[in-house]
C-alpha positions in Angstrom: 14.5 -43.2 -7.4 10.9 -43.9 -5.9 8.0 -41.8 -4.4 9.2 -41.6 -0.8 13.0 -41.5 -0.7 14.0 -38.7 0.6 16.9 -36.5 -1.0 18.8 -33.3 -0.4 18.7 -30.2 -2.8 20.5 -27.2 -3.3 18.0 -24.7 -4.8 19.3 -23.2 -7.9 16.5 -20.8 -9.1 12.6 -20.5 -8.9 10.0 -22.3 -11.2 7.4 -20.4 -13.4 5.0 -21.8 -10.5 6.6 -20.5 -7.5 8.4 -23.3 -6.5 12.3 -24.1 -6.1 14.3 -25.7 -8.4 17.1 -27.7 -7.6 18.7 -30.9 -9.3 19.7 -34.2 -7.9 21.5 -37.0 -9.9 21.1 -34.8 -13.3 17.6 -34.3 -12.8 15.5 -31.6 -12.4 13.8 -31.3 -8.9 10.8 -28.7 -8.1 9.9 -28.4 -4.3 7.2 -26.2 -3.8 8.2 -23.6 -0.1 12.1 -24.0 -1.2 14.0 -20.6 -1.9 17.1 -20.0 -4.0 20.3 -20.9 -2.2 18.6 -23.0 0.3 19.8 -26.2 1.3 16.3 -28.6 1.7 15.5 -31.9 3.1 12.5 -33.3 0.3 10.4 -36.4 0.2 10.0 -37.5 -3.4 6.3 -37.3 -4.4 6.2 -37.9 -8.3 9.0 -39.7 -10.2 9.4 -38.8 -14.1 12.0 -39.6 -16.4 13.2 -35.7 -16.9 12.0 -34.4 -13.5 10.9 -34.9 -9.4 8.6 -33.2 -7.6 9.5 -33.5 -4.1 7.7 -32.3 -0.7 9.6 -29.6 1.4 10.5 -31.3 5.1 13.0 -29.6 5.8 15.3 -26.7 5.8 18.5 -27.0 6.4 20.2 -24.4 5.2 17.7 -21.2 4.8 17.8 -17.9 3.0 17.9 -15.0 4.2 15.1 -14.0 2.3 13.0 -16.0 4.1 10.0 -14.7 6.5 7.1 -16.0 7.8 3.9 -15.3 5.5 1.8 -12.8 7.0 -1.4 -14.7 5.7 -2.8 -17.5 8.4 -4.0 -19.4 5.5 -1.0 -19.0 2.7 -0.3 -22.6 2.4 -3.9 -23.7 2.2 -5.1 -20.9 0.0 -2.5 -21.4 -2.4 -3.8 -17.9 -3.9 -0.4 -16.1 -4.0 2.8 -18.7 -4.0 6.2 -16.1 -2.7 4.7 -15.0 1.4 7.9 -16.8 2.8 10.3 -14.3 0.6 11.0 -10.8 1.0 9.5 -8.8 -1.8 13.1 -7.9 -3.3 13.8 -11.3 -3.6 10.4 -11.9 -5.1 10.9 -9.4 -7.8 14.4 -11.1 -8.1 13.1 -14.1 -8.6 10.4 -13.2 -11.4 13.7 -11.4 -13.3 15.3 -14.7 -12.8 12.0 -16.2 -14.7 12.4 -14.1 -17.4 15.4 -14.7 -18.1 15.5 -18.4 -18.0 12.3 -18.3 -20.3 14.3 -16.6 -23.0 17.4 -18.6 -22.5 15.5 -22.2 -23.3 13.0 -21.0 -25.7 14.4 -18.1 -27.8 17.8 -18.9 -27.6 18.9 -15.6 -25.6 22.1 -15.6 -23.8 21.9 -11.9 -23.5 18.6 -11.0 -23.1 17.9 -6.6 -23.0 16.3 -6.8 -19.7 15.1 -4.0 -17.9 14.7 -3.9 -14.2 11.2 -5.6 -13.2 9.1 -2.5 -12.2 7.6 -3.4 -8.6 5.1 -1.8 -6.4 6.2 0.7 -3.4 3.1 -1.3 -1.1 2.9 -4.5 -2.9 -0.5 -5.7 -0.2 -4.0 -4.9 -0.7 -3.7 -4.0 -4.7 -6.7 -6.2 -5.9 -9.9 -4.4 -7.1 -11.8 -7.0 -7.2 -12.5 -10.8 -5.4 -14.9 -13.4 -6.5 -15.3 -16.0 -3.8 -17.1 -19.4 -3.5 -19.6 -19.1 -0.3 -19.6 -22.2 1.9 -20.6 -23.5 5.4 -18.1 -24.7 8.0 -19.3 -24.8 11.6 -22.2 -23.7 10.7 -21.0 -20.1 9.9 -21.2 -18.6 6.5 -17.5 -19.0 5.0 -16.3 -17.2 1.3 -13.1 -18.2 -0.1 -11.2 -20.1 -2.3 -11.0 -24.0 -3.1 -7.6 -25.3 -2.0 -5.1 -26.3 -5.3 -6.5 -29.4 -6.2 -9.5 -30.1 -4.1 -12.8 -29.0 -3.2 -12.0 -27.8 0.2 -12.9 -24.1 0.6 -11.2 -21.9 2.1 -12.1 -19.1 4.2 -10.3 -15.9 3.1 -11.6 -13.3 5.1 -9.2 -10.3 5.3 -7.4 -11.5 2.9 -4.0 -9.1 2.8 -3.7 -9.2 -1.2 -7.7 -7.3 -1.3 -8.4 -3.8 -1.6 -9.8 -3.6 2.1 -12.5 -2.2 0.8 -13.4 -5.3 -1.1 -12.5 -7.3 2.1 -15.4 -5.0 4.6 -17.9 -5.5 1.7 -17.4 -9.6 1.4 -17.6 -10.1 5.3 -20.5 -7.4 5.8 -22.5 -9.3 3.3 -21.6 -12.8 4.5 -23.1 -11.4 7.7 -26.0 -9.9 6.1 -26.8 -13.2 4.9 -26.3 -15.3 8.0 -28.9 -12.9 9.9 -31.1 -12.8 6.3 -31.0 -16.7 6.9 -30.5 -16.6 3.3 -29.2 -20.3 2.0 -26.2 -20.5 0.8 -25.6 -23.0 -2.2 -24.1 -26.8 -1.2 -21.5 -27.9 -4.1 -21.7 -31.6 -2.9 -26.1 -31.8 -2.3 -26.5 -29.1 -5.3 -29.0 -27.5 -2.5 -29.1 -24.0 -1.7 -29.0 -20.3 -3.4 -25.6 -18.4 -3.1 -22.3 -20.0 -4.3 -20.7 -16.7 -5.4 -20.2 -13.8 -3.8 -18.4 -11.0 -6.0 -17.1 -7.5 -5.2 -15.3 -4.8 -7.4 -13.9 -1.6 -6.3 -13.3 1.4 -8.4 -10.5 3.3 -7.4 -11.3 6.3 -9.5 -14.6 6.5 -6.5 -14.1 4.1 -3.8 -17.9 2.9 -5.1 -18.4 -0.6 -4.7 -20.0 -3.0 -7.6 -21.8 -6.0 -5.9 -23.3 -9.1 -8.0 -24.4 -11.9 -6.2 -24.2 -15.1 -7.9 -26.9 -18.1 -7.4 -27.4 -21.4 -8.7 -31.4 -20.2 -8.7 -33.2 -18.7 -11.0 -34.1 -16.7 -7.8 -32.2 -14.8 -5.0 -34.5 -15.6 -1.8 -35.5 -12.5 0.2 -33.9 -10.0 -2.4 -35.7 -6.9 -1.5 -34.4 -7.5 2.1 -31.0 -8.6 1.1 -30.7 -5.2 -1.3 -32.2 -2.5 1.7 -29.5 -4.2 4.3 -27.1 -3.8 1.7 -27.8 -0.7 1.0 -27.8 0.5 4.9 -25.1 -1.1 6.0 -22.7 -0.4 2.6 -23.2 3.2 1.8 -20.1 2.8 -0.8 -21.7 0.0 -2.4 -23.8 1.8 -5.8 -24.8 -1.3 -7.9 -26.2 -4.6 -7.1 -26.8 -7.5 -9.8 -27.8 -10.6 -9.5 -26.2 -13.7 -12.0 -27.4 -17.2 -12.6 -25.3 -20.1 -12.8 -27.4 -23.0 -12.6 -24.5 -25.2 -14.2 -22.3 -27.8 -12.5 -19.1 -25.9 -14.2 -15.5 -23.7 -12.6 -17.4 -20.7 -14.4 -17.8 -18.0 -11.8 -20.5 -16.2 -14.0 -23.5 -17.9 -15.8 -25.1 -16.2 -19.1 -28.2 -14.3 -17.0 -27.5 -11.0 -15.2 -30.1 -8.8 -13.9 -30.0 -5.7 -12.0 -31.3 -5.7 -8.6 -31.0 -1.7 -7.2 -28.4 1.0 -8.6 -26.4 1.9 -11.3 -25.9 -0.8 -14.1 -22.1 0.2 -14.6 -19.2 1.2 -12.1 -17.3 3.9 -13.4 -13.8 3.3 -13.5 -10.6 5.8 -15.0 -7.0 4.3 -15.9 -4.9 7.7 -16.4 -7.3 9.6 -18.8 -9.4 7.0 -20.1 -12.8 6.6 -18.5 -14.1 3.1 -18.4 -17.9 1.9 -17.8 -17.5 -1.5 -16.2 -21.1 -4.1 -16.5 -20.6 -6.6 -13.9 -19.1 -9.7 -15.9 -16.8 -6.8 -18.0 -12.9 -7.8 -17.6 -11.1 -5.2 -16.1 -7.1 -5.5 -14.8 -6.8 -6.4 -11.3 -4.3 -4.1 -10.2 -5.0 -0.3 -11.7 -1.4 1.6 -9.8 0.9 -1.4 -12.1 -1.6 -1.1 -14.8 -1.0 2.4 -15.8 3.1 1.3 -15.4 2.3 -1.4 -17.7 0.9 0.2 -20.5 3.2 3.3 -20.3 5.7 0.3 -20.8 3.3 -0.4 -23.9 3.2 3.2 -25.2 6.8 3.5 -24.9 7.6 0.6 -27.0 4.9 1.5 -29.9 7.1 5.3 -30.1 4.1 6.4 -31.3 4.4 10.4 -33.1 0.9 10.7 -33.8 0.0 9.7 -37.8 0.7 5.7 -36.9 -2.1 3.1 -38.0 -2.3 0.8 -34.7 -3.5 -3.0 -34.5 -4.5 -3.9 -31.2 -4.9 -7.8 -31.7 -6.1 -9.6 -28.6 -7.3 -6.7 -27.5 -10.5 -7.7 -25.0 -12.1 -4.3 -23.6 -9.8 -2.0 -25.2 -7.8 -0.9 -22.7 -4.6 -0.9 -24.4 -6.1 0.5 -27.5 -8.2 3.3 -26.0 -4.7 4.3 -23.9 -2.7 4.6 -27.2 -5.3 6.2 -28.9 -4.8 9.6 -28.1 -1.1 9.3 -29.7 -2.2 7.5 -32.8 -3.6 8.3 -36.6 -6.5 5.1 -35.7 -6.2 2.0 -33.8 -8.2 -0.6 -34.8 -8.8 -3.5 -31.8 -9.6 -7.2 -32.5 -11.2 -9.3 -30.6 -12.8 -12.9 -30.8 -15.1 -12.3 -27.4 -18.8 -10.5 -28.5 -19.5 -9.1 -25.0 -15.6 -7.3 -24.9 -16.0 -6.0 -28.3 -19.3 -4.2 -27.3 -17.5 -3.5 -24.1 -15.1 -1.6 -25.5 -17.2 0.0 -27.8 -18.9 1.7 -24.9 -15.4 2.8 -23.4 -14.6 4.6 -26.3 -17.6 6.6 -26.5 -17.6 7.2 -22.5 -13.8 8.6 -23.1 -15.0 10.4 -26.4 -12.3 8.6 -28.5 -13.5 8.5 -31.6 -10.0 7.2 -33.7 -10.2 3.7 -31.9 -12.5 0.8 -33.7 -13.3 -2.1 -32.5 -13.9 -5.4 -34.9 -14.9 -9.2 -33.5 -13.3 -11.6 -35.0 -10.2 -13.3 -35.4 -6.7 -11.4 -34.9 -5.3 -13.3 -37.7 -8.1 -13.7 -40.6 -9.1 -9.3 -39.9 -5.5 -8.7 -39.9 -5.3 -10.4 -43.8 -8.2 -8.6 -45.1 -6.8 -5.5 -44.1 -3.7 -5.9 -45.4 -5.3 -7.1 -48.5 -7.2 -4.3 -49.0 -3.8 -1.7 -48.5 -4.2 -1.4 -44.8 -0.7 -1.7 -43.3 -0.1 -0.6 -39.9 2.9 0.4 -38.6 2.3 -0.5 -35.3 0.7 -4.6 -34.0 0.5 -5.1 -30.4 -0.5 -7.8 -28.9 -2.0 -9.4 -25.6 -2.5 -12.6 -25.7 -4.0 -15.6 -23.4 -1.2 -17.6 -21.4 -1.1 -20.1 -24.5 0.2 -17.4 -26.3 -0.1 -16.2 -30.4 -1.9 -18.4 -32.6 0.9 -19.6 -35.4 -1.1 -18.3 -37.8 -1.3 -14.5 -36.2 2.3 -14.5 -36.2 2.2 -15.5 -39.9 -0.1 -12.3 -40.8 1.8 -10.5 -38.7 5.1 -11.2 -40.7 3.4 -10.8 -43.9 2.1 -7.4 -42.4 5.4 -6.2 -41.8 5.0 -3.6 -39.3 7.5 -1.6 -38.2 7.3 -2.1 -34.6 5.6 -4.7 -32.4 4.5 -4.7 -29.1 3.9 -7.7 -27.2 2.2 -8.2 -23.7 2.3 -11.1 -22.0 1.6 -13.2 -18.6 3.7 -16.3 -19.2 7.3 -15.5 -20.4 7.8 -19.1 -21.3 4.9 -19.0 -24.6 6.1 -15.0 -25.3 10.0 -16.6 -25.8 8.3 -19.1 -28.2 6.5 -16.3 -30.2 9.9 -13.9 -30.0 11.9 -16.4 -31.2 9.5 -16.8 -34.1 9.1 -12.8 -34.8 13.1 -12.5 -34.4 13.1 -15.3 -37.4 10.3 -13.3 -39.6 12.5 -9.7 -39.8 12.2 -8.6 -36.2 14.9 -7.9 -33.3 14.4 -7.4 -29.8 14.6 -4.0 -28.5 14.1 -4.2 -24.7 12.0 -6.2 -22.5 10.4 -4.7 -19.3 9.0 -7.2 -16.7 6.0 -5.6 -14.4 4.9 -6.8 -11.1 1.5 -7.0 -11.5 0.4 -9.4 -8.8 3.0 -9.6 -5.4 2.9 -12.5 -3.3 1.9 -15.0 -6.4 4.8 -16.2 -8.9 3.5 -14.7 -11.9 5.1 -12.1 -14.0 3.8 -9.6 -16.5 6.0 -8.8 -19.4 6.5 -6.3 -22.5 8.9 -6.3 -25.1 9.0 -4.0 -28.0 10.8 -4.9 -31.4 10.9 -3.4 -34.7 11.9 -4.2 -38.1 15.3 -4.9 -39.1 15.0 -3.2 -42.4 13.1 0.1 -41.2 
């Protein structure tokens, strides 16, 4: 088998990335476009003794979940990954990722699956967009870079943006084009603006603005902010963020306010959040609240419960199980979260949740040391999932339930096989949709103690 030759695959299922996965001659073939049941015509692209990745040409038997992406820039973007299926099939598919995640890396035949909770509009959920500015044709462009390139592009409307987001991006791009403000050139490392960044709340419709440049300076600021300010009545806060390096960061260390409030007020359910503009917030508030009902479910909190909130970034999760809990304490390794959600604590007036920085793990052992025990650990980890040595304390903790959130199934089968080893089984796991149109798949699972 060589780069070139061109094979025919029968899809079998969908990849963690999106794509189709189909085998030929015993091995493992991923074609990125290819749905499952679908008969495809692929040009090999990358030859590797387990695997192929192969280039879609052609379908010749197709799906009927198929449909045209609604996007005119889908495959360019590469943003979201499942346009050309129908949104049942999507959230099909992401069951189907579960499942196979559990099945290779935990050893689960029969896993206690829940159905995937999806979204009754699954379009225009996204709070917030942070796009690179760029020239082509001598217009003012804001977008994305293209998977593995530095070709931007252009993203205006896009259908996965609050529209609100969407009007405020275009009205400043044109704000700037008549401002003659310069925009910032990746390849000559000349100009101002290279990020443009917009967050709506939906508590208020209000708009956050910060404007990101690779000066020390925004040019023509006072001007910028009044025809801001006229032409976006919904926008309340405008900051301005230096990013001087040559680095994928969006944000640089430097923010100052330009005009309006320094925070966006934000509510999830009860709790009332106080974003600054480089605060993390979730992306997609309506499957938020779903997910951390999901999350409250699985703690079965009665009230009296000493909480752990490992991983736990702002607080969110924390500061929404609060209200059902003895205390919660929250870890976290990240200085600007912990103040973060320090300050969304006091704006909701809960005064059981605490907030430590430091390291999941070594806090957890001190506690524990000292006669701390909670009865409750949850977890939300990064994609690379628990440190070993979290799931360690966590086992020496001994708990009697554990929550686990994650965004990659494949590292949260890894740590369950590893908790279901320590004293733990598996009581239910409940995928949520949190972002339609892409491939990935949010995740909870609750267990408890096998001798509780």
């Amino acid at each position: 088998m060589s780069v070139g030759d061109k094979i025919i695959v029968t899809i079998k299922r969908i990849g963690i990335n999106g794509e189709g996965v189909g085998y030929y001659k015993r091995k493992a073939v991923f074609i990125q476009g290819a749905l499952v049941d679908e008969v495809v015509k692929a040009k090999v692209s990358l030859v590797e003794p387990g695997y192929l990745n192969a280039e879609l040409i052609d379908v010749e038997k197709s799906s009927p979940h198929r449909q045209k992406p609604p996007c005119p820039v889908y495959e360019a973007c590469g943003g979201c990954q499942l346009q050309h299926m129908s949104y049942n099939a999507q959230l099909a598919a992401k069951e189907e990722i579960v499942r196979e995640s559990f099945r290779r890396y935990a050893g689960l035949e029969q896993l206690p699956m829940r159905p995937i909770i999806g979204m009754d509009e699954p379009w225009h959920y996204r709070n917030k967009a942070q796009l690179q500015t760029g020239r082509s044709n001598g217009e003012i462009i804001a977008g994305l870079y293209a998977a593995g390139s530095h070709q931007l592009v252009d993203i205006t409307g896009c259908a996965v943006q609050h529209p609100a987001v969407n009007d405020t991006i275009e009205q400043v791009k044109r704000l700037m084009g008549e401002l003659d403000i310069p925009i910032y050139n990746e390849r000559t490392r000349e100009g101002a603006v290279r990020t443009i960044v917009a967050r709506v709340a939906r508590a208020t419709d209000e708009i956050q603005l910060t404007i990101i440049t690779a000066t020390d300076k925004l040019p023509d600021a006072r001007r910028f902010v009044n025809a801001i300010r006229q032409s976006l009545p919904k926008v309340k806060s405008i900051a301005h963020n230096v990013n001087r390096g040559k680095t994928p960061l969006i944000f640089g260390e430097r923010t100052t306010m330009l005009w309006g409030a320094e925070r966006l007020e934000e509510r999830l359910g009860k709790v009332e959040f106080s974003l600054s503009p480089r605060a993390f917030f979730q992306l997609n508030p309506e499957q938020t609240i779903k997910l951390y009902n999901s999350v409250q479910e699985a703690a079965a909190l009665e009230g009296s419960e000493l909480v752990v909130d490992a991983y736990c970034g702002t607080g969110t999760i924390g500061l929404w199980l609060a209200p059902y809990a003895g205390e919660v304490r929250g870890i976290e390794v990240i200085p600007e979260a912990v103040r973060d959600a320090r300050d969304n604590a006091r704006t909701s007036g809960i005064e059981n949740a605490l907030f430590y920085e430091g390291r999941a793990e070594q806090l957890l052992s001190e506690w524990v040391a000292q006669g701390f025990r909670p009865e409750v650990i949850v977890v939300d980890p990064p994609r690379t999932g628990c440190e070993p040595s979290l799931l360690k304390a966590v086992a020496e903790a001994r708990p009697k339930r554990f929550v686990y959130v994650s965004c990659n199934p494949s590292t949260l089968a890894k740590d369950c096989k590893s908790l279901l080893a320590s004293g733990y089984q598996l009581e239910w796991v409940q995928p949520v949709d949190m972002f339609p149109q892409t491939s990935h798949v949010e995740v909870v699972i609750g267990m408890q103690r096998k001798d509780t």
